[in-house]
C-alpha atoms as a printed R data frame, in Angstrom:
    type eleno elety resid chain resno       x        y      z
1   ATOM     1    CA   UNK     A     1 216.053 -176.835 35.438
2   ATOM     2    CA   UNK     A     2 213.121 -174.953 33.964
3   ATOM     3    CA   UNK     A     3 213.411 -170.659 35.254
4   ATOM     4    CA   UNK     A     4 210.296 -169.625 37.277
5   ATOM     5    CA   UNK     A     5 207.650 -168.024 35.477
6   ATOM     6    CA   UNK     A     6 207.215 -164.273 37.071
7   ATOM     7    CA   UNK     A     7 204.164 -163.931 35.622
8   ATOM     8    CA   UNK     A     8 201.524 -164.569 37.629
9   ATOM     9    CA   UNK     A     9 198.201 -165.483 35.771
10  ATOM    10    CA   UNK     A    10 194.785 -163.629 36.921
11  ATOM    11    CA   UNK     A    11 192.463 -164.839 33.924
12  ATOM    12    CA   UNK     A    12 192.308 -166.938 30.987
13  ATOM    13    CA   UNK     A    13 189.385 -168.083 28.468
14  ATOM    14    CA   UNK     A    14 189.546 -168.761 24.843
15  ATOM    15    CA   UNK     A    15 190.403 -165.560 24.094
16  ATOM    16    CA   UNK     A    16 192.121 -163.522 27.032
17  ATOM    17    CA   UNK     A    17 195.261 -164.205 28.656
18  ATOM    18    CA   UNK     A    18 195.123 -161.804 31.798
19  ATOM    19    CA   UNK     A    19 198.852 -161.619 33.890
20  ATOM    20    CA   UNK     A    20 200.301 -159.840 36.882
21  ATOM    21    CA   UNK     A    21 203.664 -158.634 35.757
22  ATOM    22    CA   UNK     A    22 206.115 -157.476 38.244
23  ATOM    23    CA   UNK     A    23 207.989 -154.386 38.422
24  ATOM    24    CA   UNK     A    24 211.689 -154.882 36.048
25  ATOM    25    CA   UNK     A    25 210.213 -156.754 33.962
26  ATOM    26    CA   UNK     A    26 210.470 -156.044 30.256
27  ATOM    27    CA   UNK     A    27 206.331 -156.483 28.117
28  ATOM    28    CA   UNK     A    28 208.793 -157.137 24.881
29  ATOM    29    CA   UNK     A    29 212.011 -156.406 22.776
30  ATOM    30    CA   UNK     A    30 212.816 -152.664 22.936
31  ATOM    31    CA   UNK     A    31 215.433 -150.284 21.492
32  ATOM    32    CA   UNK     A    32 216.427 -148.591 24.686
33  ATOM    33    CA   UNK     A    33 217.220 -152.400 25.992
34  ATOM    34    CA   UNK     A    34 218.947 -154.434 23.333
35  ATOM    35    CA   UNK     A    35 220.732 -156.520 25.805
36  ATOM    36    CA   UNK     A    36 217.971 -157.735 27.999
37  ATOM    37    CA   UNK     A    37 216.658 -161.528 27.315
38  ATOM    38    CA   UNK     A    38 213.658 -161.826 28.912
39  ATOM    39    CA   UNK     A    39 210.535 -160.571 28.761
40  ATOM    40    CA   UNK     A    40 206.953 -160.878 29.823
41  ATOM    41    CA   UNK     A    41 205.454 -161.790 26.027
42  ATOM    42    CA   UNK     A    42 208.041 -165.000 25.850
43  ATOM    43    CA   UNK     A    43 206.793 -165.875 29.832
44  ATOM    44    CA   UNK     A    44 203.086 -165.325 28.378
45  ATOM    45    CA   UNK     A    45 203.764 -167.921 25.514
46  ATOM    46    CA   UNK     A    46 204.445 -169.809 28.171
47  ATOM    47    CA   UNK     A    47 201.505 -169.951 29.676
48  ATOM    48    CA   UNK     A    48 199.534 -170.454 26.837
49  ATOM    49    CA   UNK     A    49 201.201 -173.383 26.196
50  ATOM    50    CA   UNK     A    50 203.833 -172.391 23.849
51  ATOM    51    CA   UNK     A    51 201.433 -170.528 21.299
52  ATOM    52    CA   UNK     A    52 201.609 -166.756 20.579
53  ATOM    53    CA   UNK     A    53 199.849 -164.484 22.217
54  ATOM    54    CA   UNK     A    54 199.400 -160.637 21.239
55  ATOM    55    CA   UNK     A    55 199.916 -157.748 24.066
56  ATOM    56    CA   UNK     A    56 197.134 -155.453 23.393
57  ATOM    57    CA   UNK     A    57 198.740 -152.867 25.692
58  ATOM    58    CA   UNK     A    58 201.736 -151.883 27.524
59  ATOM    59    CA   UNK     A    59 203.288 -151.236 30.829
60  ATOM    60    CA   UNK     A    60 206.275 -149.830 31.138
61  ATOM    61    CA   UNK     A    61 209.700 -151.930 32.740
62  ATOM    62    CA   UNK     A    62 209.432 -150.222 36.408
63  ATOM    63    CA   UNK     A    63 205.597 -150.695 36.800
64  ATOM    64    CA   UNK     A    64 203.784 -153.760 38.081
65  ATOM    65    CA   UNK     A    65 200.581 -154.829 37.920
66  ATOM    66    CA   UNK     A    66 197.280 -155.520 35.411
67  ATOM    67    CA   UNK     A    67 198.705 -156.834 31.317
68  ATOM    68    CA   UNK     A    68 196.461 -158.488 29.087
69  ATOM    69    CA   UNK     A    69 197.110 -160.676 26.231
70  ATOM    70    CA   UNK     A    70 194.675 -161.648 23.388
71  ATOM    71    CA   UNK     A    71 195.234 -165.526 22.417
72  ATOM    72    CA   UNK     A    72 194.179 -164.197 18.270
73  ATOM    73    CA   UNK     A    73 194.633 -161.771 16.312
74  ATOM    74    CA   UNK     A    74 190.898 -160.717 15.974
75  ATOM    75    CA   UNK     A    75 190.801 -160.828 19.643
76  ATOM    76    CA   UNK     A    76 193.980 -158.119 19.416
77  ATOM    77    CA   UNK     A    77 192.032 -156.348 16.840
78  ATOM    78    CA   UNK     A    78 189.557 -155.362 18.852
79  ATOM    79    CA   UNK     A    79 190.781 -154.584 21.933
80  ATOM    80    CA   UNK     A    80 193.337 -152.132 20.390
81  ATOM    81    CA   UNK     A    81 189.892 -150.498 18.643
82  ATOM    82    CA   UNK     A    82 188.917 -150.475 22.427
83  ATOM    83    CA   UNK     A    83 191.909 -149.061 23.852
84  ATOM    84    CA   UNK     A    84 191.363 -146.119 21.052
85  ATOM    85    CA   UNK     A    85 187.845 -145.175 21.397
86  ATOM    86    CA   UNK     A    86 188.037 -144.776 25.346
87  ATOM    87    CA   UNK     A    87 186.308 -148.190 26.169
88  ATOM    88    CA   UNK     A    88 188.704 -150.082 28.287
89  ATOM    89    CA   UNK     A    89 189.137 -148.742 32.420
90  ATOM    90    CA   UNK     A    90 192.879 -148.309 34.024
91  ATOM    91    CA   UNK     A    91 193.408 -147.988 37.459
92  ATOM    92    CA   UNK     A    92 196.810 -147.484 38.488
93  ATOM    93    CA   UNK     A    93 198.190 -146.823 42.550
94  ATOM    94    CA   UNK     A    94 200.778 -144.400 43.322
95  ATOM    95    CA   UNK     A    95 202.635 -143.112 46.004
96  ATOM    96    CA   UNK     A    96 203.750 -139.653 45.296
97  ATOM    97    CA   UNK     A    97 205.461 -136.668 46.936
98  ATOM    98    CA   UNK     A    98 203.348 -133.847 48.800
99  ATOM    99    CA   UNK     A    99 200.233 -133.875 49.495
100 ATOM   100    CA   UNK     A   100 197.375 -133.632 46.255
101 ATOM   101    CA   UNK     A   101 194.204 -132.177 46.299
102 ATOM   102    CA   UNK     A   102 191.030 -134.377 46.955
103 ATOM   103    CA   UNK     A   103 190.953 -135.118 43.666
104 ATOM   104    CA   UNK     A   104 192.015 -133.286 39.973
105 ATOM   105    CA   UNK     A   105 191.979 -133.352 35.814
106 ATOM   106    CA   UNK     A   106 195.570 -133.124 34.910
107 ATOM   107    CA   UNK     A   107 194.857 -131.960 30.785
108 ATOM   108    CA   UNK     A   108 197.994 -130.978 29.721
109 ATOM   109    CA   UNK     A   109 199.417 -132.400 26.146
110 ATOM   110    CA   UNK     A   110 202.999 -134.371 25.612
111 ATOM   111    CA   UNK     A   111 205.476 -134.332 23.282
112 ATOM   112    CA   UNK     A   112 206.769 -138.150 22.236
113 ATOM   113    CA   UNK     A   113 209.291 -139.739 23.640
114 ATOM   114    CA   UNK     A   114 210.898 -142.195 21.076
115 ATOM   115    CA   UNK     A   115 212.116 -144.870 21.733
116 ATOM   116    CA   UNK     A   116 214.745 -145.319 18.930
117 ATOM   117    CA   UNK     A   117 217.750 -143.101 20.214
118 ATOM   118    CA   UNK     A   118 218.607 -141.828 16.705
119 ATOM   119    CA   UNK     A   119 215.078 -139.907 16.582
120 ATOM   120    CA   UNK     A   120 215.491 -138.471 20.078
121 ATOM   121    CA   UNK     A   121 217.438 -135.022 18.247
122 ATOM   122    CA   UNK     A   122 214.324 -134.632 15.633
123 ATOM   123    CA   UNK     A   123 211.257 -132.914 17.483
124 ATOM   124    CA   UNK     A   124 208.102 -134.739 17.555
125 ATOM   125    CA   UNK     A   125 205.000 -134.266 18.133
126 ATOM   126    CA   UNK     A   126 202.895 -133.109 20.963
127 ATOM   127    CA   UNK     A   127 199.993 -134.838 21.495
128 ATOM   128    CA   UNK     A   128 196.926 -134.269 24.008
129 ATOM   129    CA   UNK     A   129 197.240 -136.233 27.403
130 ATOM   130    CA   UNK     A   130 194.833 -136.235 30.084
131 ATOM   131    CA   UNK     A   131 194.515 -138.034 33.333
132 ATOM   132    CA   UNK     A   132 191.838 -137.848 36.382
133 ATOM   133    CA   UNK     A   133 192.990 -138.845 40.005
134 ATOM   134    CA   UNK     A   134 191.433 -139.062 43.588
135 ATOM   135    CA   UNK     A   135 193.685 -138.650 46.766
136 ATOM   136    CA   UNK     A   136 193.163 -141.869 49.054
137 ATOM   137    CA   UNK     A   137 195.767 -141.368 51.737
138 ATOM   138    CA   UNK     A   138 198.224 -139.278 53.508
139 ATOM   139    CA   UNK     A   139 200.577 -138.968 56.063
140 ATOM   140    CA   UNK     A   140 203.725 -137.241 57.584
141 ATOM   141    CA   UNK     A   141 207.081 -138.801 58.508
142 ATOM   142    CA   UNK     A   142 209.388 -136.793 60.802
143 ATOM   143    CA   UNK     A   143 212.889 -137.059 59.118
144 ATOM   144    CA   UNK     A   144 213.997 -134.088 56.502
145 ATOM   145    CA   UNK     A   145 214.679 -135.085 53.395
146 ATOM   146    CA   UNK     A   146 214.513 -131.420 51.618
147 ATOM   147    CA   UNK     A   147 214.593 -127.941 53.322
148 ATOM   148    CA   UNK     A   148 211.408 -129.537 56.116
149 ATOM   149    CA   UNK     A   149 212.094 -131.216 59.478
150 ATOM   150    CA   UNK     A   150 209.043 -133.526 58.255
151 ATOM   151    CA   UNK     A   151 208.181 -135.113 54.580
152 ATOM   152    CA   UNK     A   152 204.391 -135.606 53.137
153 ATOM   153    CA   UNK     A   153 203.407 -138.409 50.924
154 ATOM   154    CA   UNK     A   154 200.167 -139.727 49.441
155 ATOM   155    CA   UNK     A   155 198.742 -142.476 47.987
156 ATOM   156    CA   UNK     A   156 196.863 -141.584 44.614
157 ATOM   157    CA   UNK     A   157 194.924 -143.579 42.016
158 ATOM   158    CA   UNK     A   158 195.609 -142.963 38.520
159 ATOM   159    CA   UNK     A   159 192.690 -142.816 35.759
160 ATOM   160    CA   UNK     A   160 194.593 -142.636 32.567
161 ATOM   161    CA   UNK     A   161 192.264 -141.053 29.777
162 ATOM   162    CA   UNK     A   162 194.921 -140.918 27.138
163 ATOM   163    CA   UNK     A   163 197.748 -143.524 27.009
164 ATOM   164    CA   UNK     A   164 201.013 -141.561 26.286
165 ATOM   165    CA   UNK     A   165 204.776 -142.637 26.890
166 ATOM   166    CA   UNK     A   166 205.174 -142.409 30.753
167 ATOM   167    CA   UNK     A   167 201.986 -140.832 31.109
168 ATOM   168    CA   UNK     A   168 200.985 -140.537 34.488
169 ATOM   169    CA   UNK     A   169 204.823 -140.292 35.945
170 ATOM   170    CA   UNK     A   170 205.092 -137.116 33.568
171 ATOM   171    CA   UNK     A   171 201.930 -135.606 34.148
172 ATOM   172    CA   UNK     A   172 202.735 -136.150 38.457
173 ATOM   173    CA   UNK     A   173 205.340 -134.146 38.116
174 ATOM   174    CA   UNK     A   174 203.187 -131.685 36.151
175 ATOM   175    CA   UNK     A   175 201.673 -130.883 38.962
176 ATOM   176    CA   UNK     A   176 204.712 -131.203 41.322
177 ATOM   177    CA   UNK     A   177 203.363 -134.202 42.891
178 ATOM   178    CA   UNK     A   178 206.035 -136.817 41.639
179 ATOM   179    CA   UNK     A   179 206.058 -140.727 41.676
180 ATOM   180    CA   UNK     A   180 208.149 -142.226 44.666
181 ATOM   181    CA   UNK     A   181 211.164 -144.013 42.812
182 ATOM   182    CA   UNK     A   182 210.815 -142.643 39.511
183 ATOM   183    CA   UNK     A   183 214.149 -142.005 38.523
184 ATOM   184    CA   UNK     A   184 213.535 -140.301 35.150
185 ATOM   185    CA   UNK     A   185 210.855 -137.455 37.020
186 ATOM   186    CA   UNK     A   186 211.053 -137.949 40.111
187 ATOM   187    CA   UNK     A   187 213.104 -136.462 42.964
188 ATOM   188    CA   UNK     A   188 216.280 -138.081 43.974
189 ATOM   189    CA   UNK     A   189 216.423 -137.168 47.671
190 ATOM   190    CA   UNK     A   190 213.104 -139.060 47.960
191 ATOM   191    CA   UNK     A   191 213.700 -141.675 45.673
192 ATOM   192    CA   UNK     A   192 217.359 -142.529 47.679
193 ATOM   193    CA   UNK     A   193 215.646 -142.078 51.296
194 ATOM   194    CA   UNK     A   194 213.033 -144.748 50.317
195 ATOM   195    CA   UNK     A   195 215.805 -147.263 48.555
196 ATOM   196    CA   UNK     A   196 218.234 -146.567 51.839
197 ATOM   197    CA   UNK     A   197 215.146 -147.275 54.397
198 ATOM   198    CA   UNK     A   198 213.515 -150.463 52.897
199 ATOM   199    CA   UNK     A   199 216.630 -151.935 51.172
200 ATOM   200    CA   UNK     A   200 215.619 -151.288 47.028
201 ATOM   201    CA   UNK     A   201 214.197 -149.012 45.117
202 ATOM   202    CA   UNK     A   202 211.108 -149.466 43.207
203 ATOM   203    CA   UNK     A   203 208.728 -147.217 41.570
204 ATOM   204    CA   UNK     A   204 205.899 -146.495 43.382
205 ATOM   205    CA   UNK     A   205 202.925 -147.562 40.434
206 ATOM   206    CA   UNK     A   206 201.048 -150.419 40.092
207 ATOM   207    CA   UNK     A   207 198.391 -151.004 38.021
208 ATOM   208    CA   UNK     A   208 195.807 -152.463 39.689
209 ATOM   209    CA   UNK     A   209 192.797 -153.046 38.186
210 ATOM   210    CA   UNK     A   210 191.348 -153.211 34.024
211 ATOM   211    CA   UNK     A   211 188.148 -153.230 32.877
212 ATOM   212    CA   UNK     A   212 186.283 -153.755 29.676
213 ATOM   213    CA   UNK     A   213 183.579 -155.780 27.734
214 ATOM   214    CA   UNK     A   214 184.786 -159.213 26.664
215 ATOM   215    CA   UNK     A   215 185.030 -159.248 22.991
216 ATOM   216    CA   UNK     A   216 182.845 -162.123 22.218
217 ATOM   217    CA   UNK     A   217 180.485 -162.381 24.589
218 ATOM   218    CA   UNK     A   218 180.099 -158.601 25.715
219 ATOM   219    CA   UNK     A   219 180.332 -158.732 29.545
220 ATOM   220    CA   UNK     A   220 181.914 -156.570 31.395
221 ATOM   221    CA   UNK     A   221 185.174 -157.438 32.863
222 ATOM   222    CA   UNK     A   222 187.327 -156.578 35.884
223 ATOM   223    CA   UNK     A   223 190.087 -157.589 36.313
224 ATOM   224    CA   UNK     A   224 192.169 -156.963 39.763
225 ATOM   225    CA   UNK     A   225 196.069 -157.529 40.537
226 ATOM   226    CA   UNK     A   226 197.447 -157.467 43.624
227 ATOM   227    CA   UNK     A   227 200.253 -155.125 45.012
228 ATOM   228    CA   UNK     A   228 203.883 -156.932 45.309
229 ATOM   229    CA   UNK     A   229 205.330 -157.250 48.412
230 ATOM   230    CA   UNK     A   230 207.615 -154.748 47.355
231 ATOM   231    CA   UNK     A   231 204.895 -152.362 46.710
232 ATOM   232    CA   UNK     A   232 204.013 -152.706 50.494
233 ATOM   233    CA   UNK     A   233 206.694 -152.915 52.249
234 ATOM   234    CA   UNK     A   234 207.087 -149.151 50.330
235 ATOM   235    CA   UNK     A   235 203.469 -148.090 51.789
236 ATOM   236    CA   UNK     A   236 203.706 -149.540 55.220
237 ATOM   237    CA   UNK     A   237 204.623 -145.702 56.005
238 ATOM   238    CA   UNK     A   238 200.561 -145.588 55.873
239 ATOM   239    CA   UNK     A   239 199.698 -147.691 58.873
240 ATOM   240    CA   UNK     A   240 195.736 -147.132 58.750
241 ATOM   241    CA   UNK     A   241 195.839 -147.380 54.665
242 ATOM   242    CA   UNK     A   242 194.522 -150.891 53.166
243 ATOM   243    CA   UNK     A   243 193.821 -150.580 49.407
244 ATOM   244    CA   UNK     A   244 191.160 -151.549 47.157
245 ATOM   245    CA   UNK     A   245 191.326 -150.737 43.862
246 ATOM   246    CA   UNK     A   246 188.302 -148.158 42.080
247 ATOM   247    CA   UNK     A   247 186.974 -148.331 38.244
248 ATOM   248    CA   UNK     A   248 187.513 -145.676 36.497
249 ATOM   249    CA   UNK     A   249 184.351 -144.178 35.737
250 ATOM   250    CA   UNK     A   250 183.430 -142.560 32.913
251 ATOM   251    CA   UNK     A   251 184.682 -139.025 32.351
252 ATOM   252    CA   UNK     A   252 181.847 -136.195 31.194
C-alpha cells in the first residue's frame, strides 16, 4: 500500500509547484541526516507526476509551512535570481518567549553554520543578516517556569530580509526573545513545559505566506499555508488570537 503524501499542495501551473510541508519533514538529502529516507523533494516528484522538480528555496526540518518548487530549470533560474535581489516576500509566525516590542529591525550579521561536520572546526564567514518583525499578540500564563510566578509569550511575524542558516531562530534569541521549541536556541524550561502540557514538542514557526511575480506571466503571487494542528493546539494559550498572515512590505 502506497505511504500518504504529507505534502499538501497549495498551487500548481506549468511552471510552479507550491506545497505545505509539515514540521519534521526533511526539503532534501543532508549531511547532518544521512540516515533519514524521506523527504519533501521525492513527495514533490510525486505530485508532479513522477517528473523532477527543483526547490528554489529552503525550510529547515522543524518548520512548517509555505515551499515552492519550479517544474524547469529556467523556472529555478529565475526564482533563485529573485530570491537574491530581494524580490520574493516571506512571512513566517512565531511564538516566542517574553514579550517584543510593537515592532523592530533585528540587523545584526551571522557567521555560517555548515552543514558538513568536518568544516564545523574551520571558521567561516560572517555574513550580514537582517530581519523586520511586528508583535501581533500577547498574553500571561500563571505557572513559573523560570525565577516568575507567571510566564509571557507572544506571537510574532517574521519578515526575513536576508536568508541565512536558521535565520530568524538565531536572530530571536538575539534579542532574547527566543522561538518556543527551538531546541538548538531556545530555552529548555520553556521548550519542556510546552512538550509536557500539549503532549509533543514542536517548534513554534511556520511559514505562512510567499509572495512574488510569476516568472512568465509577471503577476503577482500570494501564496498562503495554513497553520498545522499542531501549530494550534501550541497557540490556543491565546484565546482572543486568530491569525492571518501579512506581506512583507518593502523595506526603505
Amino acid at each position: 500500500m502506497a505511504k500518504d503524501n504529507p505534502l499538501l499542495e497549495i498551487y500548481r501551473d506549468e511552471q510552479l509547484l507550491v506545497v505545505h510541508k509539515p514540521a519534521g519533514l526533511l526539503v532534501h538529502r543532508s549531511p547532518i541526516d544521512k540516515h533519514e529516507t524521506e523527504f519533501a523533494l521525492q513527495y514533490a516528484r510525486a505530485l508532479n507526476g513522477g517528473n523532477h522538480v527543483y526547490p528554489v528555496h529552503r525550510l529547515d526540518r522543524p518548520t512548517s509551512g509555505v515551499l515552492v518548487f519550479a517544474r524547469d530549470p529556467e523556472t529555478a533560474r529565475i526564482l533563485g535570481l529573485a530570491m537574491m535581489s530581494g524580490e520574493v516576500s516571506k512571512t513566517y509566525l512565531a511564538m516566542v518567549r517574553g514579550w517584543p516590542p510593537a515592532e523592530g529591525d533585528i540587523d545584526h550579521p551571522l557567521r555560517e553554520e555548515p552543514e558538513d561536520r568536518r568544516l564545523k572546526g574551520l571558521e567561516q564567514p560572517v555574513r550580514g543578516a537582517r530581519t523586520r518583525y511586528q508583535t501581533l499578540a500577547t498574553t500571561e500564563i500563571p505557572v513559573a517556569i523560570e525565577k516568575y510566578p507567571s510566564s509571557r509569550y507572544a506571537m510574532v511575524e517574521l519578515f526575513p530580509e536576508t536568508g541565512r542558516k536558521h535565520q530568524l531562530r538565531r536572530h530571536m534569541k538575539h534579542i532574547s526573545h527566543p522561538i518556543i521549541g527551538d531546541a538548538n536556541h531556545g530555552r529548555g524550561r520553556h521548550n519542556r513545559y510546552f512538550a509536557e502540557r500539549f503532549g509533543e514538542g514542536r517548534l513554534m514557526l511556520a511559514a505562512t505566506r510567499m509572495a512574488f511575480a510569476h516568472p512568465v506571466t509577471g503577476k503577482r503571487m500570494i501564496f498562503d499555508a495554513p497553520l498545522e494542528e499542531s501549530f494550534l493546539r501550541v497557540m490556543s494559550i491565546f484565546p482572543d488570537f486568530r491569525y492571518r498572515p501579512t506581506e512583507a512590505a518593502a523595506s526603505a
